[in-house]
Residue frames as qw, qx, qy, qz and C-alpha x, y, z in Angstrom:
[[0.497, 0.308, -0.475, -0.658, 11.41, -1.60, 28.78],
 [0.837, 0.009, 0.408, -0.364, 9.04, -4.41, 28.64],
 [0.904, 0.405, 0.134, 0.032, 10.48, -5.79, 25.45],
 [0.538, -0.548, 0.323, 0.553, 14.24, -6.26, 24.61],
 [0.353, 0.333, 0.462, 0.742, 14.16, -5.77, 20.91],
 [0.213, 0.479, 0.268, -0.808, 12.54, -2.64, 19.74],
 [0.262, 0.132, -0.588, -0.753, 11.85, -3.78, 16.86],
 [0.276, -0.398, -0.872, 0.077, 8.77, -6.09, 18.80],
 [0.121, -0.463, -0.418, 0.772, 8.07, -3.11, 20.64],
 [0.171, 0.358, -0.295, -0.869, 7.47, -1.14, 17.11],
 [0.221, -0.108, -0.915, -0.320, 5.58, -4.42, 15.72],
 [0.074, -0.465, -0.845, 0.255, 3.30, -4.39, 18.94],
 [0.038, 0.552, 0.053, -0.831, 2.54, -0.42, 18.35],
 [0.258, 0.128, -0.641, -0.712, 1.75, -0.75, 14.55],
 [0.206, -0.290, -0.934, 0.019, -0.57, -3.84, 15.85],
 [0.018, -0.511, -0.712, 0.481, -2.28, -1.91, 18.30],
 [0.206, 0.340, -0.277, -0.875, -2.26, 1.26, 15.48],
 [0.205, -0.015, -0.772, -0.602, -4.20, -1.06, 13.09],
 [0.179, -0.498, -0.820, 0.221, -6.69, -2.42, 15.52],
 [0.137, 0.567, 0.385, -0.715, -7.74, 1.17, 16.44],
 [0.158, 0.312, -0.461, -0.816, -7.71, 2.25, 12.78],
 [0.172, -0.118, -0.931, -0.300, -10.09, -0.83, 12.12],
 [0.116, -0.601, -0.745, 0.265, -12.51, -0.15, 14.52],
 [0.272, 0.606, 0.175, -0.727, -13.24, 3.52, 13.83],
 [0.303, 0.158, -0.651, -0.678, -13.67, 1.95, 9.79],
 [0.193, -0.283, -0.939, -0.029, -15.63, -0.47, 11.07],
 [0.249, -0.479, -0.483, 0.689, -17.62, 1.91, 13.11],
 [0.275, 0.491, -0.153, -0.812, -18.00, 4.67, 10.34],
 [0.111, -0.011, -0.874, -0.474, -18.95, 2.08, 8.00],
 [0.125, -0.454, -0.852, 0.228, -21.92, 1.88, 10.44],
 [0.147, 0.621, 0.198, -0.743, -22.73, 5.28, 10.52],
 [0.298, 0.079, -0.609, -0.731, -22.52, 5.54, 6.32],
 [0.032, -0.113, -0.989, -0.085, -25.11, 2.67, 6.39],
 [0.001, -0.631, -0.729, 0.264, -27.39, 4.22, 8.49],
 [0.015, -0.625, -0.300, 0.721, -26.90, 7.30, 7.45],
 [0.217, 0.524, -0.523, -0.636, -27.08, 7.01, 3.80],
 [0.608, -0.007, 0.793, 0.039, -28.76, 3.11, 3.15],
 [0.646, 0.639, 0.386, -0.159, -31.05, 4.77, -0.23],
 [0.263, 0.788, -0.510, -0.222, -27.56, 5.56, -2.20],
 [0.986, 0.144, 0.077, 0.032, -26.75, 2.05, -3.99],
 [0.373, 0.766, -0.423, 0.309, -22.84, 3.81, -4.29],
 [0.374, -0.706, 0.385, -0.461, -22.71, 3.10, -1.09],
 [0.928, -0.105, 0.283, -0.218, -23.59, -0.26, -0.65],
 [0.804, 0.562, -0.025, 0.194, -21.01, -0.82, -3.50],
 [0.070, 0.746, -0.468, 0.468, -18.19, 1.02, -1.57],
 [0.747, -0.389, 0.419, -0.339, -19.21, -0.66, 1.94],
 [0.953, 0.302, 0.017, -0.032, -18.79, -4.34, -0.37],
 [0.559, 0.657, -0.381, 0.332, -15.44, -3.02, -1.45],
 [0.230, -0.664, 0.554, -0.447, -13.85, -2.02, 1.64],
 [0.756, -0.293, 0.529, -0.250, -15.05, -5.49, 3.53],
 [0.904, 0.384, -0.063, 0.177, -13.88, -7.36, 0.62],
 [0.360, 0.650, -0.443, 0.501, -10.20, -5.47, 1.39],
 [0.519, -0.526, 0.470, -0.483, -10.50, -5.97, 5.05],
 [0.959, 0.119, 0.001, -0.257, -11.12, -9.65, 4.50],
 [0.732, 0.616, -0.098, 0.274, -8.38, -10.04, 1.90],
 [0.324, -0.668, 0.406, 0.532, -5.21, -7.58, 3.41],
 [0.682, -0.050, 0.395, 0.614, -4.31, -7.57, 0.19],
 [0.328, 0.603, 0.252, 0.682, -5.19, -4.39, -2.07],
 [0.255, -0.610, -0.434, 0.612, -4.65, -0.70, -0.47],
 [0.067, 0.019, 0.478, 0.876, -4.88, 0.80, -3.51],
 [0.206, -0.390, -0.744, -0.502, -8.55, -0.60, -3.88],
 [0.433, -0.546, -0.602, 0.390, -9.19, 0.02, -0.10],
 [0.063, -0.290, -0.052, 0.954, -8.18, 3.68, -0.26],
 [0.205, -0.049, -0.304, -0.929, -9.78, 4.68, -3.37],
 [0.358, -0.498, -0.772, -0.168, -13.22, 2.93, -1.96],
 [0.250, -0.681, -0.313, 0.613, -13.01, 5.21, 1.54],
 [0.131, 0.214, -0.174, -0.952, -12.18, 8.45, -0.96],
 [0.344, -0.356, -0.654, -0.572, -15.75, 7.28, -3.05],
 [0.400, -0.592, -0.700, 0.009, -17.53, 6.78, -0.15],
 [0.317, -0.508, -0.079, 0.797, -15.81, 10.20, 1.52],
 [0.018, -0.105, -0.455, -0.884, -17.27, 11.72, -1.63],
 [0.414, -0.372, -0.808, -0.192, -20.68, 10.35, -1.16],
 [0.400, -0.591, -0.535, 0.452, -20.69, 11.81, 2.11],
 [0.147, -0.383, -0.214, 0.887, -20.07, 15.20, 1.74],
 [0.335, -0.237, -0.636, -0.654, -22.85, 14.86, -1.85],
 [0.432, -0.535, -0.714, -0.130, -25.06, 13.70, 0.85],
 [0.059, 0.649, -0.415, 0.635, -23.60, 16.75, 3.48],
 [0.866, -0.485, -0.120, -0.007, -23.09, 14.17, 6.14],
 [0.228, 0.708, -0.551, 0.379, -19.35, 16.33, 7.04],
 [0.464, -0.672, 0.531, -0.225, -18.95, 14.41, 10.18],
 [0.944, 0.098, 0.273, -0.160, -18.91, 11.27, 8.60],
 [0.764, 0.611, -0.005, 0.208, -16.89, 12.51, 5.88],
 [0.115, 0.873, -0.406, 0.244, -14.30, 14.04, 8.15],
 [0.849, -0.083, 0.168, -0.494, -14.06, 11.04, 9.52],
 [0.858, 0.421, 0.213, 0.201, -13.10, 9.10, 5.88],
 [0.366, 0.835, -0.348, 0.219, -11.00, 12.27, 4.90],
 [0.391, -0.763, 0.476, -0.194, -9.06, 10.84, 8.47],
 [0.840, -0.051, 0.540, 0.009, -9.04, 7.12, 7.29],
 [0.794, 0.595, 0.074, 0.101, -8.27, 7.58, 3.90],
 [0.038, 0.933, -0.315, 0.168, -5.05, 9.66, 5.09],
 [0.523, -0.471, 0.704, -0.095, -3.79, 7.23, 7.69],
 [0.849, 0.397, 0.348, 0.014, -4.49, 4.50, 4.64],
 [0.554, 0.701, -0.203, 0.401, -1.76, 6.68, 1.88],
 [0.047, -0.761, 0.613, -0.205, 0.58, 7.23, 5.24],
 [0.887, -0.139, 0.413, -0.152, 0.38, 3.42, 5.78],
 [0.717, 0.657, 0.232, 0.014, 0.98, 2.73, 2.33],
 [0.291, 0.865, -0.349, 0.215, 3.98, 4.94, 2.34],
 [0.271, -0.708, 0.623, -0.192, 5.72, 2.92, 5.12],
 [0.868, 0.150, 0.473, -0.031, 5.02, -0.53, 3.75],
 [0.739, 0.605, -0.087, 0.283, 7.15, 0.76, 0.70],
 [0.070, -0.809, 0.563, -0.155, 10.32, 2.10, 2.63]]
């Protein structure tokens, strides 16, 4: 084992969990853009989210911005996009759940 605690080991694993989780939001944020720029919801969602990203500080506000914009998408039937969100918004309410324990 590279690390004697595990509890560094579980720190560096969450770290490297967030980083990927960021970059496929960051990433789908890019697809919504392009794939949706003439829906002003959007732009309003997109705002939100990078305002939370920014911040760390609301995941309440962060979630319920990916479910609006995961709405948006499937109104607009752009499903890969939205399956996507449906995957971020999950891993966002199981986050969420382990930050309270």
């Amino acid at each position: 084992m590279i690390f004697g605690n595990t509890g560094a080991l579980t720190c560096l694993r969450q770290s490297i969990k967030t980083f990927s989780n960021f970059s496929v939001l960051v990433s789908t944020l890019d697809l919504v853009m392009e794939a949706m720029p003439q829906d002003p919801r959007v732009d309003e969602c997109v705002n939100v989210i990078c305002r939370c990203l920014d911040s760390s500080t609301d995941s309440d506000e962060l979630r319920s911005a990916v479910t609006t914009l995961l709405g948006i998408a499937l109104q607009n039937h752009q499903f890969l996009i939205a399956a996507s969100l449906q995957e971020i918004a999950r891993q966002l309410v199981g986050a969420d759940a382990q930050d309270r324990m």
